[in-house]
C-alpha positions in Angstrom: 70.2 83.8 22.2 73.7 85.0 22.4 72.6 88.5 22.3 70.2 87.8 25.4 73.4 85.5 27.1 76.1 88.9 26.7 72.9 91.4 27.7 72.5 89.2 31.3 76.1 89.1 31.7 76.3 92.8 31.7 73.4 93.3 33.5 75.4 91.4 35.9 79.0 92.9 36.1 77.3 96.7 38.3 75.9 94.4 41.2 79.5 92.4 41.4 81.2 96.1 41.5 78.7 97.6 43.9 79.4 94.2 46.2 83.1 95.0 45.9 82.4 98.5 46.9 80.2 97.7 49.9 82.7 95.4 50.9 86.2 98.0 50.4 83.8 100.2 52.1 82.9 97.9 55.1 86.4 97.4 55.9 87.6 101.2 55.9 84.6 101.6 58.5 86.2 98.7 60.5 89.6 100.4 59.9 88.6 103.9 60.7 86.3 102.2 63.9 89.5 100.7 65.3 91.5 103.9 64.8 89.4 105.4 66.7 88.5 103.2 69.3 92.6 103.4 69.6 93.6 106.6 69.6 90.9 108.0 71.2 92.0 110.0 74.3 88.3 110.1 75.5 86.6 107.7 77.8 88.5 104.3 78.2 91.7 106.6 78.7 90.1 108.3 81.5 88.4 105.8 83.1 91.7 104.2 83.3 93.5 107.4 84.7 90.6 108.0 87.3 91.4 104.0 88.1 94.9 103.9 88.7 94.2 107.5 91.3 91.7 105.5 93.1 94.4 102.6 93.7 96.8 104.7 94.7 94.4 106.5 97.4 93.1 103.1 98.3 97.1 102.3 99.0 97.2 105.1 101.2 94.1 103.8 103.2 94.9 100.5 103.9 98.2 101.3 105.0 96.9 103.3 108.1 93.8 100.9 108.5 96.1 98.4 110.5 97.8 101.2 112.4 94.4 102.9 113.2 91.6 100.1 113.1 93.2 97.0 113.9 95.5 98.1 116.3 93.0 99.0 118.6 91.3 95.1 117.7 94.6 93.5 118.6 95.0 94.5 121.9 92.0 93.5 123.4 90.3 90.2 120.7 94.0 89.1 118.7 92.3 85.8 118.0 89.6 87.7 116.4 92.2 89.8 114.3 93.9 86.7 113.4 90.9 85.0 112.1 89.4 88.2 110.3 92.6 87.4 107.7 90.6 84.5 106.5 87.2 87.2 105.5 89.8 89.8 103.8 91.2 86.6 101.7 87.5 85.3 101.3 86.3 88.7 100.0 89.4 89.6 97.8 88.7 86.1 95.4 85.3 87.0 95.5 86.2 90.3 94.0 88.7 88.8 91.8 85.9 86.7 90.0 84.1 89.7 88.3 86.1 91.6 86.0 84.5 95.1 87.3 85.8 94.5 90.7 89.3 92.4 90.4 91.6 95.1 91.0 89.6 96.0 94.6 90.0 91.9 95.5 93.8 91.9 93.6 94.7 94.9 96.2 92.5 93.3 99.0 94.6 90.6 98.8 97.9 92.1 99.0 96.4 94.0 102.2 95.8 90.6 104.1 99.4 89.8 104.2 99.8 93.1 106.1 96.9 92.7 107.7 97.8 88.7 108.7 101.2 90.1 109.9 100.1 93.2 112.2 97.3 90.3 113.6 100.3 88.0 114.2 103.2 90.6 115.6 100.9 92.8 117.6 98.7 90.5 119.3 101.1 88.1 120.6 105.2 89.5 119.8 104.8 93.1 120.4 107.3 93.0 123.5 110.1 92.4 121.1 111.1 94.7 118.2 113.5 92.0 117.0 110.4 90.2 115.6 108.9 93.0 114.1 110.5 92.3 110.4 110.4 88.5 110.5 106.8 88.7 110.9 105.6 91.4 108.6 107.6 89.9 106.4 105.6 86.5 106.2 103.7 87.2 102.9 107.6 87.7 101.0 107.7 84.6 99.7 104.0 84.3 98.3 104.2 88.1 97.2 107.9 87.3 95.1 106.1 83.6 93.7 103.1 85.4 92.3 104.8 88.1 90.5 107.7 85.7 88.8 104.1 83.9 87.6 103.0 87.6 86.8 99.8 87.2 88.7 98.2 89.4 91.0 100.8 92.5 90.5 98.7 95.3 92.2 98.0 93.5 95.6 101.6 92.0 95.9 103.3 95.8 95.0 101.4 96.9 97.6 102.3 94.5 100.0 106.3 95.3 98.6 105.7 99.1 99.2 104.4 98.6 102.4 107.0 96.2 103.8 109.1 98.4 102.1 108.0 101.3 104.5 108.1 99.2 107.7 111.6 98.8 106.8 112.9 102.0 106.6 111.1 103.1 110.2 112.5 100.0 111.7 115.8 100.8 110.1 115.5 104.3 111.8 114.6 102.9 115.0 117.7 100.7 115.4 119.8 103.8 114.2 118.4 106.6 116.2 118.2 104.0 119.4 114.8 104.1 120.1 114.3 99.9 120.4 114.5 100.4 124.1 111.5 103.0 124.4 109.8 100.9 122.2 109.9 97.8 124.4 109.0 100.1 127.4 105.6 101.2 126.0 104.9 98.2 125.5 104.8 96.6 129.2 103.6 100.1 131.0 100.3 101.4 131.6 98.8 103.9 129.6 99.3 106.9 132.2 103.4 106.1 132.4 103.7 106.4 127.6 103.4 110.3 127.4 106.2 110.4 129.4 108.1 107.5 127.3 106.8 109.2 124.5 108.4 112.7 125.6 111.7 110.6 126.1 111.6 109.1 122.8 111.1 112.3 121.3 114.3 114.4 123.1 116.3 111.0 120.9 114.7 111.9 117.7 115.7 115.7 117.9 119.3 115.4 118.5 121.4 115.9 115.5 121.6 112.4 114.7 118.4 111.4 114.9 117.0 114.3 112.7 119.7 113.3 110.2 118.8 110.2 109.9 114.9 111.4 109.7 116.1 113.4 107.2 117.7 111.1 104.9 115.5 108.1 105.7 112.5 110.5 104.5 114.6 111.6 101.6 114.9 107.8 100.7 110.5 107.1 101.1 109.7 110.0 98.8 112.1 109.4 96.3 111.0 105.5 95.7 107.2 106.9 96.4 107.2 109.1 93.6 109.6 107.8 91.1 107.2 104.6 90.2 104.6 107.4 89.6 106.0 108.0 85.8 104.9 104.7 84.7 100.8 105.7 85.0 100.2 101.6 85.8 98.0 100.1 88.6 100.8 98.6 90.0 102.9 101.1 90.6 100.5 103.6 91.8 99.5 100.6 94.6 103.2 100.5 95.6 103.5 104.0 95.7 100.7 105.2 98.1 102.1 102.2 100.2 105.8 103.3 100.1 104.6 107.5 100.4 101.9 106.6 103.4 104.6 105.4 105.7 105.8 109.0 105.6 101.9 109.8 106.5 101.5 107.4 109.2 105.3 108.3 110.8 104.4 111.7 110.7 101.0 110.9 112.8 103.2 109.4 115.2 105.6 112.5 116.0 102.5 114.5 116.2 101.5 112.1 118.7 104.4 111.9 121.0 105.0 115.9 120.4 101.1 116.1 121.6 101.7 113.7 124.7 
């Protein structure tokens, strides 16, 4: 009997050591699994670097969507405009409820403050470029509010970048005294502008007003491409903001040089 009780219990100590091993060995694979999955520069890397370039190019498209799409809305349906804020809200929550799509709605988001304020200043205030910054300004509060709660960072940085931008143009504006060709367009018909335009352009090419381009430029670039080091969603969004007001001001010149 003993001999029988000692034999079993041997016959029993290679299955506890094989468990043991099975299990040491389990864990390495879960170890050497994570390392991977970790470390990894393959796919989740790049998908994430493809991402954050599609965020920034985004940026750069809705900044000229109000100069070039609603702009032309404005003038002739503002209510229309106004109320078309409430589909851009609508759509960016609905895209912020799937995980695959909640940076688009986060961004969308951002973009209806602009949006909201170009609706607001252009259909109704555009005679006065004294109300130009109060009113694009109208999504400040809400934009500060939600990133001190760390919530919706890409939208709200690009709504930052892009108020940023209208800044620095109105900022050059009141420097290089072009307010009161601004206010002139505004009121004339459309066969009297090329010659504001032409005007407004002589202002721009003196000295000081290509000094001022100059350094104003200088300024847009250098807070354009500076968040770029950080490779986040973020920043990209508030950088092809900030670097498309170069883009847009750039279409403009063109424009008056053309008229």
């Amino acid at each position: 009997m003993i001999n029988n009780t000692l034999s079993s219990y041997t016959a029993s100590i290679p299955s506890i050591d094989t468990e043991l091993d099975l299990t040491v060995t389990g864990h390495k694979g879960i170890r050497e699994l994570e390392s991977t999955l970790s470390f990894s520069p393959s796919l989740p890397l790049s998908i994430s670097g493809r991402q954050t370039w599609l965020v920034f190019a985004a940026a750069v498209f809705l900044v000229t969507v109000p100069v070039f799409i609603e702009a032309p809305i404005v003038r002739s349906l503002p209510s229309l405009s106004l109320a078309l804020t409430a589909f851009w809200v609508w759509l960016s929550f609905t895209l912020m409820s799937r995980p695959a799509t909640y940076v688009w709605g986060d961004l969308l988001l951002g973009f209806s403050w602009s949006w909201l304020a170009g609706a607001i200043y252009w259909g109704w205030l555009r005679w006065e470029p004294a109300w130009h910054l109060p009113v694009e300004s109208i999504g400040l509060p809400f934009a500060c509010w939600c990133l001190a709660k760390n919530w919706g960072k890409v939208g709200n940085w690009f709504y930052l970048g892009s108020l940023l931008g209208t800044i620095l143009t109105d900022v050059y504006f009141y420097i290089a005294d072009l307010m009161p060709y601004w206010r002139q367009i505004m009121i004339v018909d459309a066969d009297v502008a090329p010659q504001i335009l032409q005007n407004a352009l002589i202002q721009v090419q003196t000295p000081w007003g290509q000094n001022w381009a100059i350094v104003l430029a200088s300024v847009l670039l250098t807070v354009g491409v500076l968040p770029l080091i950080r490779k986040q969603r973020h920043w990209y969004a508030f950088s092809g903001a900030v670097l498309s007001t170069i883009l847009v001001d750039s279409l403009f010149l063109l424009a008056a040089i053309a008229a």
